[in-house]
N, C-alpha and C positions, 0 to 999 in steps of 0.2 A: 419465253413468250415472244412474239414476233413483235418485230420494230416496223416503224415508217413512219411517215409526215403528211399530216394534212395537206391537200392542194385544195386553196379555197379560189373558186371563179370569185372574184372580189365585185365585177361591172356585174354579174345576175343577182348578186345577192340580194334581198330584201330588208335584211338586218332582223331579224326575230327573234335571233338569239336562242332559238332550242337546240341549238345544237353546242352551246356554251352550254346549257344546263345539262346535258346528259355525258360530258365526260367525263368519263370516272377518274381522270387525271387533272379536272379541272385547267388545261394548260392552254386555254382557250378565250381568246379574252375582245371584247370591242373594240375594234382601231381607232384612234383620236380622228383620222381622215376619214373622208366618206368619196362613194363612187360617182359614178357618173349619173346615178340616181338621187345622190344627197343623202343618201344613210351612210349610218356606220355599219363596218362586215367585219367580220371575224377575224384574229389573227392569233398563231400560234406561239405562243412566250416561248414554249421550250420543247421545241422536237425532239429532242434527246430525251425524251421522255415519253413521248406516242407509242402507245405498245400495240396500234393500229388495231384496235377494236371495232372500227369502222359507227361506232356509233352516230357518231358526230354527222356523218355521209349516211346513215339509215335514215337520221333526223331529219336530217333538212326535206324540206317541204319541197322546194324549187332542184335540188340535185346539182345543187353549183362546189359540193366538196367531195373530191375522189382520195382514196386514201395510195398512197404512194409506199410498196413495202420495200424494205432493204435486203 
């Protein structure tokens, strides 16, 4: 199965979190920091585990996560 790592734009993001819900690796989680906007944005716990389904970058509403394959 293909590997790669989330790139989240952290300063676009909106914080809405559907793209935490839709990974099927759940490896996706809210940062305690927030951006330039004042929300919290996504971060990756454990890339070594993105099997780059691209879901999480289908999700997003705003297009602020490209999937990075290895």
């Amino acid at each position: 199965m293909a590997k790669g790592r989330p790139l989240i734009n952290k300063e676009r993001c909106k914080g809405c979190g559907l793209c935490i819900r839709v990974c099927p690796k759940k490896i996706l989680e809210m940062s305690k920091e927030t951006n330039g906007q004042g929300v919290n944005y996504p971060v990756c716990n454990d890339e070594a585990s993105c099997i780059a389904c691209s879901m999480c970058a289908t999700m997003c509403p705003d297009c602020v996560i490209e999937i990075e394959a290895e």
